[in-house]
Residue frames relative to the residue before (quaternion, step in Angstrom):
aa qw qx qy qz dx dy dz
X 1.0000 0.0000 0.0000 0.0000 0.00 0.00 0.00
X 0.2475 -0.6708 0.6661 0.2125 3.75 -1.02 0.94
X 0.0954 -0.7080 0.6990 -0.0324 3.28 -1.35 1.36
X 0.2249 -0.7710 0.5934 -0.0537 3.14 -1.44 0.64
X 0.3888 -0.7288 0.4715 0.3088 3.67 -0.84 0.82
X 0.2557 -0.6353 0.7209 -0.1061 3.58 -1.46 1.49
X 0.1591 -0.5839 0.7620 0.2303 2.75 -1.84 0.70
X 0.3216 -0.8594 0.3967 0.0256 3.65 -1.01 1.04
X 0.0911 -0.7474 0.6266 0.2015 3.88 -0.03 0.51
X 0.2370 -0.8658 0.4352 0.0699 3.34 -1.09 1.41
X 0.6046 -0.0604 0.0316 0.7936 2.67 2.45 -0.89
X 0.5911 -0.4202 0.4715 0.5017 3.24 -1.65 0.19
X 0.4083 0.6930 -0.5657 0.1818 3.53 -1.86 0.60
X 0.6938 -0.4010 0.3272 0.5008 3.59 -1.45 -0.55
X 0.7903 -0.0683 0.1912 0.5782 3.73 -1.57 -0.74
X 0.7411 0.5298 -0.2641 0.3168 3.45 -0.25 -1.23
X 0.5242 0.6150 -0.3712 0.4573 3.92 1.68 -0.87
X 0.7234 0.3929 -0.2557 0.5069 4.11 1.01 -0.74
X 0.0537 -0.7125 0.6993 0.0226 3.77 -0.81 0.99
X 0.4784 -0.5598 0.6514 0.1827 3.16 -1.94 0.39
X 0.2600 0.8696 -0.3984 0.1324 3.09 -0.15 1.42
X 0.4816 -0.6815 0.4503 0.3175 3.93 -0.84 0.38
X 0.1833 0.8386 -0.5112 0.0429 3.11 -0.51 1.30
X 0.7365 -0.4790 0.0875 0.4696 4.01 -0.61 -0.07
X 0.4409 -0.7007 0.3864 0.4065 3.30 -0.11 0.28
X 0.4231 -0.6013 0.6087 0.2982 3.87 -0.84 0.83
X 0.3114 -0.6555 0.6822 0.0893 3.16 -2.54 0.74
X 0.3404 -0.7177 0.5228 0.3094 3.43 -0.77 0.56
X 0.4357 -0.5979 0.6141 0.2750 3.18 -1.69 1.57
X 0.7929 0.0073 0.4003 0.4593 3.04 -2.37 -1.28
X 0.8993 0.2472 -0.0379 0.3587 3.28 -1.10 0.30
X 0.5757 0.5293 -0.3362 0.5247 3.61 1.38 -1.09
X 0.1740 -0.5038 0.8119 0.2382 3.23 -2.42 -0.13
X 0.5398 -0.5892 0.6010 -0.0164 3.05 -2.09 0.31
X 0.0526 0.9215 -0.3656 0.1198 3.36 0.92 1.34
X 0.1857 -0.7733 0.5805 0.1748 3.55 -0.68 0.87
X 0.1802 -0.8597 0.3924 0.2729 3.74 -0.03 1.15
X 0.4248 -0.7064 0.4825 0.2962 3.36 -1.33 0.48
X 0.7172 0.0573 0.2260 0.6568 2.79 1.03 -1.56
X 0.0418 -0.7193 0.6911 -0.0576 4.01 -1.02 0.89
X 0.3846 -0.6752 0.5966 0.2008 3.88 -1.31 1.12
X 0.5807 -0.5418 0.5641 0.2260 3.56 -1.81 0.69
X 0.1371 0.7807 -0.6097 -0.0027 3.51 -0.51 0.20
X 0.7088 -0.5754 0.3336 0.2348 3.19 -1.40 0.92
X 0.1722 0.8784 -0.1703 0.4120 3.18 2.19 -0.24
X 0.7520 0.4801 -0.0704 0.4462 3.05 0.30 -2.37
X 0.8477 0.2591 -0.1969 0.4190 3.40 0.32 -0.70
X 0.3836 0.7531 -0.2594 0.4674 3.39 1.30 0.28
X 0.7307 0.3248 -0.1094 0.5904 2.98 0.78 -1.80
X 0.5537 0.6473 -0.4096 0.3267 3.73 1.02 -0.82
X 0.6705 0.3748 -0.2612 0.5846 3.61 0.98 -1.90
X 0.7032 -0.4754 0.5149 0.1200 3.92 0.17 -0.12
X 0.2793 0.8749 -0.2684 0.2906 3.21 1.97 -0.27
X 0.7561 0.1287 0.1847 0.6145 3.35 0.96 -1.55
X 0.1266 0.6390 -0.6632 0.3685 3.42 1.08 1.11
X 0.6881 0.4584 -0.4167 0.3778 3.81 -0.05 -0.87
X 0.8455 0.2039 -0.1149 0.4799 3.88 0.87 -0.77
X 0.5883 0.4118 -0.3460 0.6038 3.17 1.82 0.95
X 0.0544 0.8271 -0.5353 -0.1626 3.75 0.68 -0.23
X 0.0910 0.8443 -0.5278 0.0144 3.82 -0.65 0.98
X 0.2793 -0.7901 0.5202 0.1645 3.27 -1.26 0.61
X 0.3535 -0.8161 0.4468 0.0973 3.01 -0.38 1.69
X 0.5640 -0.0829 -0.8053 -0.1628 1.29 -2.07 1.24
X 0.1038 -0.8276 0.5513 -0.0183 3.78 -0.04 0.31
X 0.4444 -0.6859 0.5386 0.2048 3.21 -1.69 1.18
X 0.4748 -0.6906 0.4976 0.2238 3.72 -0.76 0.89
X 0.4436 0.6906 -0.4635 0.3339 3.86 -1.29 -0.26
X 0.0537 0.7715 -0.6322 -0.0479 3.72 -0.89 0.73
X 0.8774 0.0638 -0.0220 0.4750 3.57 0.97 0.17
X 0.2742 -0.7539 0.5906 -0.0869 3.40 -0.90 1.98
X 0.1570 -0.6091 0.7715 0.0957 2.99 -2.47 0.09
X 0.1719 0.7736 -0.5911 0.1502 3.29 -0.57 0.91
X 0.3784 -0.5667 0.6428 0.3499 2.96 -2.16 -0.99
X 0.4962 -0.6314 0.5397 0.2529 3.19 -1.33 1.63
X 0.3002 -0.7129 0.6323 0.0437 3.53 -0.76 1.70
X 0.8135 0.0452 0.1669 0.5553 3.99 0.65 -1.31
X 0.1366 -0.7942 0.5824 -0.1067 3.26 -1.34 0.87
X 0.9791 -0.1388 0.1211 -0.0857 3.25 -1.28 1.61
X 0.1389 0.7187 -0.6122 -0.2988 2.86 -0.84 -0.59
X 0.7853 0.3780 -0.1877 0.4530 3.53 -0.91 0.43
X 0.5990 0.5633 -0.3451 0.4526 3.45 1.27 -0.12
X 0.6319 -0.6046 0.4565 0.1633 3.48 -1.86 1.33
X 0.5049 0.6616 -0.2125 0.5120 3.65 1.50 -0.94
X 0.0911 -0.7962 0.5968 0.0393 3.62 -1.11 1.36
X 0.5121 -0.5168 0.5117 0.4569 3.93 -1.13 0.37
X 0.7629 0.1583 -0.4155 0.4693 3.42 -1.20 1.85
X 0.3772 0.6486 -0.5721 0.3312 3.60 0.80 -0.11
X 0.4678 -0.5815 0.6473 0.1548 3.75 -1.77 0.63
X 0.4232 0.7669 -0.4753 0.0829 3.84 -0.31 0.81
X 0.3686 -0.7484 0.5501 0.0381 3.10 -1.18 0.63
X 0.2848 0.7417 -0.5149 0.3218 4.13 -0.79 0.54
X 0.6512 -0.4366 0.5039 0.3624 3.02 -1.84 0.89
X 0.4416 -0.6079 0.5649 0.3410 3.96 -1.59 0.36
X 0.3504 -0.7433 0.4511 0.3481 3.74 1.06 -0.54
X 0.7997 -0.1158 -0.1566 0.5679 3.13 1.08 1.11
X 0.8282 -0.2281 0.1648 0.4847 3.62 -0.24 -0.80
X 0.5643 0.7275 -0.2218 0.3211 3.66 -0.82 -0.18
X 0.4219 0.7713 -0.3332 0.3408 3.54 1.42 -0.61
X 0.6531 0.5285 -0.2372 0.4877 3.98 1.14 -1.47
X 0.5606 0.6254 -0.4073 0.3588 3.27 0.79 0.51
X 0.5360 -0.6883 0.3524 0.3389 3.94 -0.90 0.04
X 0.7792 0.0116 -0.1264 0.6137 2.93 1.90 -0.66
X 0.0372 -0.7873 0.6140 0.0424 3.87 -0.20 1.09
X 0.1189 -0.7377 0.6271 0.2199 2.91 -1.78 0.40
X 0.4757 -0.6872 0.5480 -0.0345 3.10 -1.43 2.01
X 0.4687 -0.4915 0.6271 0.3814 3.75 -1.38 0.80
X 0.4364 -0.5919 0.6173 0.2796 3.50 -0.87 0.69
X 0.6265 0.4386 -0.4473 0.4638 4.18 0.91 -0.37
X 0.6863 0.4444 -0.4688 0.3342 3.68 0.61 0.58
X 0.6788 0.6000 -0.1928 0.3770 3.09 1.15 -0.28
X 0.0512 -0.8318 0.5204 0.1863 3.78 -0.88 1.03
X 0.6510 -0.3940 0.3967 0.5134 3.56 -0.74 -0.53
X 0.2889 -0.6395 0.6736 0.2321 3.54 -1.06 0.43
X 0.4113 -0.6789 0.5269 0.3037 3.90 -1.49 0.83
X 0.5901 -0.5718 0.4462 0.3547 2.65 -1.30 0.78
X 0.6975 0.2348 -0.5488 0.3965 4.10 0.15 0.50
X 0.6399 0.4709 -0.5478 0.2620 3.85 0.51 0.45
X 0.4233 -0.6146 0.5452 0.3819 3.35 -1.26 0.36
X 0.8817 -0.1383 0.3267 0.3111 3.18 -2.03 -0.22
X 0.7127 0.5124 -0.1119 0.4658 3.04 0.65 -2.11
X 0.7400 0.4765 -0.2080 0.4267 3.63 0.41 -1.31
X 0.7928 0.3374 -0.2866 0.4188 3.00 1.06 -0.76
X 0.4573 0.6461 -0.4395 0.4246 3.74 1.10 -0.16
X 0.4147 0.7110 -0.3950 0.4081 3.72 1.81 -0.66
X 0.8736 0.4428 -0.0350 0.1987 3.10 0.09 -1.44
X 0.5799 0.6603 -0.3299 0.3448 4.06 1.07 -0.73
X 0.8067 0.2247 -0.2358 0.4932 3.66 0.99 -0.37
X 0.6472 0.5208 -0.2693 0.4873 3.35 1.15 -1.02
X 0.6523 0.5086 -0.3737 0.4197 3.91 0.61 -0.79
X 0.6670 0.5666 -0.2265 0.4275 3.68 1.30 -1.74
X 0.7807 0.3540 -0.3042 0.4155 3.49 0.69 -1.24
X 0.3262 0.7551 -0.5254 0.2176 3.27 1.23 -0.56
X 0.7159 0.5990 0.0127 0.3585 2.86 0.39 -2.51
X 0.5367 0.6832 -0.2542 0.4249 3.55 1.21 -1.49
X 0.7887 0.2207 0.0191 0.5735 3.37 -0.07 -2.33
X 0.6079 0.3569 -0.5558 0.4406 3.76 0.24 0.30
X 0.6608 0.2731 -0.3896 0.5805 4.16 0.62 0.15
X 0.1601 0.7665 -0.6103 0.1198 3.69 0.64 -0.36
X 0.8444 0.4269 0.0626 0.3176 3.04 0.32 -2.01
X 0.5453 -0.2902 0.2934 0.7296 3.55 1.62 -0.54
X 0.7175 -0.3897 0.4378 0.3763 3.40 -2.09 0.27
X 0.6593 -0.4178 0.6082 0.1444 3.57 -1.36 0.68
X 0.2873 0.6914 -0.6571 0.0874 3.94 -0.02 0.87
X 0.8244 -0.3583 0.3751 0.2265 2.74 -1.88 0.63
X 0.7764 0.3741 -0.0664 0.5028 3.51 -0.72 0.68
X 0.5977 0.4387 -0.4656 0.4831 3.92 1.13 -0.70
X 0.4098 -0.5553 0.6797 0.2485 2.83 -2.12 0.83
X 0.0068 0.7558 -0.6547 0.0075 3.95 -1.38 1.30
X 0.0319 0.7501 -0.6337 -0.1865 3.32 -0.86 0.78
X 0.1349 -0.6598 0.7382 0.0400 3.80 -1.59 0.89
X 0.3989 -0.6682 0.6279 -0.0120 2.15 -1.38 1.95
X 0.7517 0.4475 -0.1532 0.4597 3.61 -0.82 0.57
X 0.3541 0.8891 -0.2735 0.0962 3.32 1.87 -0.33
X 0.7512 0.3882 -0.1387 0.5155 3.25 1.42 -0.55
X 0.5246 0.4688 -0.4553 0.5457 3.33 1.21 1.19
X 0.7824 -0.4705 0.0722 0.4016 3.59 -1.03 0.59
X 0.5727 0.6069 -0.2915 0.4677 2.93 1.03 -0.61
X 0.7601 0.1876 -0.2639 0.5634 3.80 0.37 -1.22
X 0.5475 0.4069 -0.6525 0.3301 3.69 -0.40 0.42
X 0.6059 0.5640 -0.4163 0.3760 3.59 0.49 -0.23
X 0.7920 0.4843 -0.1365 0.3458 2.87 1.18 -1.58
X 0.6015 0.4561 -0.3211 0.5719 3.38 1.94 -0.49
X 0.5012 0.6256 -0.4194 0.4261 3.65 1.27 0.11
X 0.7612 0.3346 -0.1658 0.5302 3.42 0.64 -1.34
X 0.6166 0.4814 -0.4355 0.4454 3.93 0.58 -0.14
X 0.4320 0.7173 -0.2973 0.4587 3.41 1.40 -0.44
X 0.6905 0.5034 -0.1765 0.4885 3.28 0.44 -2.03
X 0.7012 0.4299 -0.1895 0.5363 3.65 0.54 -1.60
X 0.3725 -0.7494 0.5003 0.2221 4.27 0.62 0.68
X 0.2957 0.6494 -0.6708 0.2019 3.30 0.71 1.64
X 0.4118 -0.6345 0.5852 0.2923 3.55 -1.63 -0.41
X 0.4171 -0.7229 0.5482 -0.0539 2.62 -0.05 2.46
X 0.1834 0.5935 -0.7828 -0.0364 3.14 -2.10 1.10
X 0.3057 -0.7787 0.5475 -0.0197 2.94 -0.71 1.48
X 0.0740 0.7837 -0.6122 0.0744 3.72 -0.51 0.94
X 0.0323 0.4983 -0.8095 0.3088 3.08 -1.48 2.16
X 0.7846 -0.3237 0.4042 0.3409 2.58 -2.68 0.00
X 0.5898 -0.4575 0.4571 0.4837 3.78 -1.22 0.01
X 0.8348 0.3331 -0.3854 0.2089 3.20 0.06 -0.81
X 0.4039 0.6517 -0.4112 0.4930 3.47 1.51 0.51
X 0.5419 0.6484 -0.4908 0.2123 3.88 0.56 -0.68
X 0.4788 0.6736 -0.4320 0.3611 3.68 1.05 -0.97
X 0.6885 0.5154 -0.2186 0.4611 3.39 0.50 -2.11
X 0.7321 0.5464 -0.2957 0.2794 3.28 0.42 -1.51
X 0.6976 0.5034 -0.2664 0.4348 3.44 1.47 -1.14
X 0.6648 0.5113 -0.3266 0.4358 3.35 1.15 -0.69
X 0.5897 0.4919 -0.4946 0.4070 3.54 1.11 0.32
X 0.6484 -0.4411 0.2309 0.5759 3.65 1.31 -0.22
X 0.2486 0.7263 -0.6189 0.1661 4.05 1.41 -0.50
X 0.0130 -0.7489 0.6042 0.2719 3.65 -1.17 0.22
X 0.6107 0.0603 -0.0846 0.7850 4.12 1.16 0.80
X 0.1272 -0.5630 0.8159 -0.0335 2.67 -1.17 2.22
X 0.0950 -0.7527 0.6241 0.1868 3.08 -1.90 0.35
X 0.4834 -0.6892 0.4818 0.2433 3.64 -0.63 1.60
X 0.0133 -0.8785 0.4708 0.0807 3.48 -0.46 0.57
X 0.4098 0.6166 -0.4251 0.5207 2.62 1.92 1.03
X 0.7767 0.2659 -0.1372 0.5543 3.34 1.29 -0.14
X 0.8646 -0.1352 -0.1788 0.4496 3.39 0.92 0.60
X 0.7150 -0.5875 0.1545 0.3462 3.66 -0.88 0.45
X 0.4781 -0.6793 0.3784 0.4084 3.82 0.15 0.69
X 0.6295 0.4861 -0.3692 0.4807 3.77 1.10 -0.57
X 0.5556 0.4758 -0.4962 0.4677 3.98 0.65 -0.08
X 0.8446 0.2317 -0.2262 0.4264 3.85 0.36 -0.26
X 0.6985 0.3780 -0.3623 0.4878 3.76 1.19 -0.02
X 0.0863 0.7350 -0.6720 0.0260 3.45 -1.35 1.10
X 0.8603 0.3989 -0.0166 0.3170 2.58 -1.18 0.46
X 0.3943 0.8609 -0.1897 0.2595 3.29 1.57 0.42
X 0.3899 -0.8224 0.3401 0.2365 3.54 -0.17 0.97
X 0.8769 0.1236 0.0630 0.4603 2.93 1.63 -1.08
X 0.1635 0.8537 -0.4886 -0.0753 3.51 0.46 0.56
X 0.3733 -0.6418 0.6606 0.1109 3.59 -1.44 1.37
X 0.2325 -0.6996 0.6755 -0.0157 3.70 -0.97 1.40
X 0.1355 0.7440 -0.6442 0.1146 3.45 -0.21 0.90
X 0.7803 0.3251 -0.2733 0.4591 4.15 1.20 0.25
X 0.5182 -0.7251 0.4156 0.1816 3.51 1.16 -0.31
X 0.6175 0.5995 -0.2566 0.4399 3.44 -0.92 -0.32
X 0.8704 -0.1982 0.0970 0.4402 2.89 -1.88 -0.36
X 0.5475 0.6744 -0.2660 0.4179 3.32 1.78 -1.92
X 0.4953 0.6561 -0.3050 0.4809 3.87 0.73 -0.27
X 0.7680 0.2979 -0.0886 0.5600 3.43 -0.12 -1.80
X 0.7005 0.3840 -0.3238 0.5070 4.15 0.52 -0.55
X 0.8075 0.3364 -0.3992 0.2745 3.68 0.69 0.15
X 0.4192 0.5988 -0.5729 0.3709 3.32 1.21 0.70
X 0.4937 0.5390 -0.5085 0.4553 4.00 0.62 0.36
X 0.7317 0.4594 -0.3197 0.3891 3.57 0.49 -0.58
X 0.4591 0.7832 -0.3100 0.2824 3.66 1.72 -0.38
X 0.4090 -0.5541 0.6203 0.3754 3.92 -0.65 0.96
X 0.6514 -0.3721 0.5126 0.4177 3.87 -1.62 0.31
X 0.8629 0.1009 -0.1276 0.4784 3.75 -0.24 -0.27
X 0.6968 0.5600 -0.4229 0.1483 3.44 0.77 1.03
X 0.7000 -0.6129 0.3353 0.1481 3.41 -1.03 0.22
X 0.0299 -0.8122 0.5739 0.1002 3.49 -0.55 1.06
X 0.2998 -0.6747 0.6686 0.0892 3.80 -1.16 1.21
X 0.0706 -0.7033 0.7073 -0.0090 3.78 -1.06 1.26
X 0.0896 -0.7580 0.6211 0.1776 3.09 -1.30 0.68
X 0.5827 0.6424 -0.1658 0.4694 3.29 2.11 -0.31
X 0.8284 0.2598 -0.0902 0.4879 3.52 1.43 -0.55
X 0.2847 -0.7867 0.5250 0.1561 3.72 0.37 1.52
X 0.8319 0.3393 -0.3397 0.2782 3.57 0.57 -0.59
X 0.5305 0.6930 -0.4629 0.1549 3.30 1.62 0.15
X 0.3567 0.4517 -0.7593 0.3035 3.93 0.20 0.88
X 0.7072 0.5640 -0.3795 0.1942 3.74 -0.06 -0.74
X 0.6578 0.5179 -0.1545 0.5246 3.02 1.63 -1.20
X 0.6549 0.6148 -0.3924 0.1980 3.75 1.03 -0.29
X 0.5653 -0.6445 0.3218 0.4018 3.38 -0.70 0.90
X 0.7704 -0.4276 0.3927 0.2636 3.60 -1.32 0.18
X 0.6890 0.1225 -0.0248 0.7139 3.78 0.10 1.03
X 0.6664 0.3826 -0.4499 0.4551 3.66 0.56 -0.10
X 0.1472 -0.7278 0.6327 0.2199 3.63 -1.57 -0.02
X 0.0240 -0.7595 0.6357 -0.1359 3.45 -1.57 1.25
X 0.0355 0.8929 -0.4466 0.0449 2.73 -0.72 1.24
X 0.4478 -0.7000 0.4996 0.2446 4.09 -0.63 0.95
X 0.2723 -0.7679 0.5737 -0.0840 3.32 -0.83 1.46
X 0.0250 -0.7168 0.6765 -0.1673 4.00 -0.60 1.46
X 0.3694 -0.7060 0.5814 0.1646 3.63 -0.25 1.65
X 0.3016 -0.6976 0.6361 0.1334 3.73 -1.23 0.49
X 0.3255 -0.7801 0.4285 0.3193 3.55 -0.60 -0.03
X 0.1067 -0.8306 0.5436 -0.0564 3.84 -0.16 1.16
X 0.0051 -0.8906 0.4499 0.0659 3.71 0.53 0.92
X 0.3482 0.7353 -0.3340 0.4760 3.17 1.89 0.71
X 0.7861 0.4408 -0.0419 0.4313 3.03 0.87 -1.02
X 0.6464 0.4620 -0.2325 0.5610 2.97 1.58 -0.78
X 0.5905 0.5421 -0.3582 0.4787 3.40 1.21 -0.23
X 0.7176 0.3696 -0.3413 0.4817 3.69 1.15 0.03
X 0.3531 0.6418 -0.4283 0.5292 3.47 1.57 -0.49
X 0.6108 0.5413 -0.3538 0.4568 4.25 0.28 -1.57
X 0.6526 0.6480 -0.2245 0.3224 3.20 0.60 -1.52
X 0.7455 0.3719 -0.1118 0.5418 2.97 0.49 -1.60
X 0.7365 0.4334 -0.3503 0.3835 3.63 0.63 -0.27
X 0.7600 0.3625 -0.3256 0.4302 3.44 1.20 -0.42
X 0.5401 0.5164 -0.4651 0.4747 3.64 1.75 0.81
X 0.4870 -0.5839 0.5130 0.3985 3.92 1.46 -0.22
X 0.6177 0.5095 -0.5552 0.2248 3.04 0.40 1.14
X 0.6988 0.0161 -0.3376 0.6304 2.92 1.89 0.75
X 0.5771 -0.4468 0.5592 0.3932 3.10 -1.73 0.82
X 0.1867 0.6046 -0.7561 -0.1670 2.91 -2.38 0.30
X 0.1988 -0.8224 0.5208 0.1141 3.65 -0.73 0.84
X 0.0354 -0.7858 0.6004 0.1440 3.16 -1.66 0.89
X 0.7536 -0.5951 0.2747 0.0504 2.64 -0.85 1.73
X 0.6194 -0.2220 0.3261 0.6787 3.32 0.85 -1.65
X 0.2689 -0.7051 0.6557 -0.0241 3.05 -1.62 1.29
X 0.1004 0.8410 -0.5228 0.0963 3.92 -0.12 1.04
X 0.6127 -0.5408 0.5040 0.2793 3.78 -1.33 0.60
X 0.5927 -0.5175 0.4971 0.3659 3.56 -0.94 0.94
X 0.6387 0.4250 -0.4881 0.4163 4.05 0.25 -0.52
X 0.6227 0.5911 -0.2831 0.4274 3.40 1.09 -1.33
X 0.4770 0.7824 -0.3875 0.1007 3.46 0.97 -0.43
X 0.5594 0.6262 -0.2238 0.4948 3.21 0.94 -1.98
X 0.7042 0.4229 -0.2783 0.4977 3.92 0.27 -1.18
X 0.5624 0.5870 -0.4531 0.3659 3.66 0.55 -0.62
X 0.6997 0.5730 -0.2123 0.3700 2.85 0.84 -2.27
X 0.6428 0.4938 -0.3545 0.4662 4.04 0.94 -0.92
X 0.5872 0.6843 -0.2116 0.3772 3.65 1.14 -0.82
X 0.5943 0.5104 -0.1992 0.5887 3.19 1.39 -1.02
X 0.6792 0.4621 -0.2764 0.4987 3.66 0.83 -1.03
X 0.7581 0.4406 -0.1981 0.4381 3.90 0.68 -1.16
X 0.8882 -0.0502 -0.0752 0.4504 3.58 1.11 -0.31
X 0.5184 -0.8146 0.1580 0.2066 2.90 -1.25 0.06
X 0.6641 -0.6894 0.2720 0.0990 3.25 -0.87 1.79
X 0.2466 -0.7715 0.5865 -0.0015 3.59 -1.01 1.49
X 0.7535 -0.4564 0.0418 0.4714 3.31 0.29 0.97
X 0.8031 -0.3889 -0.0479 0.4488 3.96 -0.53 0.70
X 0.2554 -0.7009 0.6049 0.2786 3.67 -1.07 0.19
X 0.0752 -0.8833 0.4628 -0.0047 3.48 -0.71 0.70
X 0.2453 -0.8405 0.3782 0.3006 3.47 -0.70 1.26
X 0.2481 -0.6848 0.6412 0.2415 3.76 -0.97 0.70
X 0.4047 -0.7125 0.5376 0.1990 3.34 -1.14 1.68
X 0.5678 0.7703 -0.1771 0.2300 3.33 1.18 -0.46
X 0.6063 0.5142 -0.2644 0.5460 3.40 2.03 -1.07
């Protein structure tokens, strides 16, 4: 039997619920490649599915390897697939399964990685870069001139999202800790608000768009800051249609995978025409801890695991 190293959810719980374990190695179907990961991003995801959070809108049979998104080399191939052994690619897993040394991937999720990004950079970029882009049109096109605050702006998600509202001449408010505002401005933010030091409703009004990327309390306090006919986009809160106030609109956001898009997003990132930061770079043992890390604080663009340390 060919085994392979896995991180493993055994049961719903804390750190200790994910082991490092040897399991069989997967075969590519029709359509599938055969990735050997290099390098796979953390996502707020991980710890979600871990406590069981979203077991109702994930259903999983345990045990099961965790991960929504890799960089590798295409080891095996298919049938019927465009993808050669040694190609560079990168791409949402299309569900779970990514923490693994070798996964097989629909070969329609996957693009090529450029030849100046690494592994690392590029494991950065399949969910946070796509949904960015996703939940900031969710709602309609991005016109000039709208006023958007994103919560969460200085995790993977919002830097994209204060990148590409930028591009689209909205008036960005970007809300993070102070000591993030620097970053935040160089991404184009035009009014960060510290929300360690004061209340995001004293400086947003009037807002066309607000991007939920944290949930919570930050949720229920930003429908006061809404223009009359605007719109809040959650990725963090499946139940906000139910919870939205009367006359108000809210809407739950589920990224899709468009390996089209991400393949120009790459593009644009390995000519500088957008920034993507990783945060922290950590060793597959180091992993599990990462995954609690993401959950306990609070996150400057992506942390990524290098299969390599």
């Amino acid at each position: 039997m060919n085994n392979i190293r896995a991180l493993v959810l055994t049961e719903y719980g804390g750190p200790s619920a994910l082991k490092i374990s040897s399991i069989e190695a997967p075969v590519a179907g029709a359509g599938q490649v055969l990735v050997r990961v290099q390098a796979a991003g953390v996502n707020g995801l991980d710890w979600k599915v871990r406590e069981g959070y979203v077991r109702d809108a994930f259903p999983l049979q345990l045990p099961t390897v965790p991960g929504i998104e890799l960089a590798g080399i295409v080891e095996a191939a298919g049938a019927g697939t465009r993808l050669r052994k040694g190609d560079r690619v990168m791409g949402p897993r299309g569900g779970l399964g990514a923490y693994a040394d070798l996964v097989a991937v629909d070969e329609a999720n996957l693009c090529l990685i450029p030849e100046s990004l690494s592994f690392v950079e590029a494991a950065a970029l399949p969910v946070a870069s796509v949904a960015a882009w996703q939940s900031l049109n969710f709602a309609g096109p991005i016109q000039a001139g709208q006023r958007i605050l994103i919560h969460g702006a200085a995790g993977g998600l919002g830097g994209f999202a204060v990148q590409y509202a930028h591009q689209a001449g909205a008036v960005v408010f970007a809300a993070a800790l102070e000591e993030h505002a620097g970053y935040l401005r160089s991404l184009g933010a035009d009014h960060v608000i510290a929300y360690d030091k004061e209340q995001f409703e004293a400086s947003a009004r009037d807002i066309d768009l607000v991007l939920d990327y944290v949930g919570g309390e930050v949720l229920n306090r930003s429908w006061s800051v809404l223009a009359e006919d605007g719109v809040i986009v959650s990725t963090a809160s499946p139940a906000i249609q139910a919870s939205t106030p009367a006359g108000r609109r809210g809407l739950w956001f589920m990224n899709t995978s468009d390996a089209a898009r991400l393949q120009a997003i790459a593009e644009d990132v390995a000519h500088g025409r957008l920034q993507s930061k990783v945060g922290a770079v950590v060793s597959f043992d180091e992993l599990p801890a990462a995954i609690e890390r993401n959950r306990t604080q609070p996150q400057v663009g992506k942390t990524v695991v290098d299969f390599s340390l």
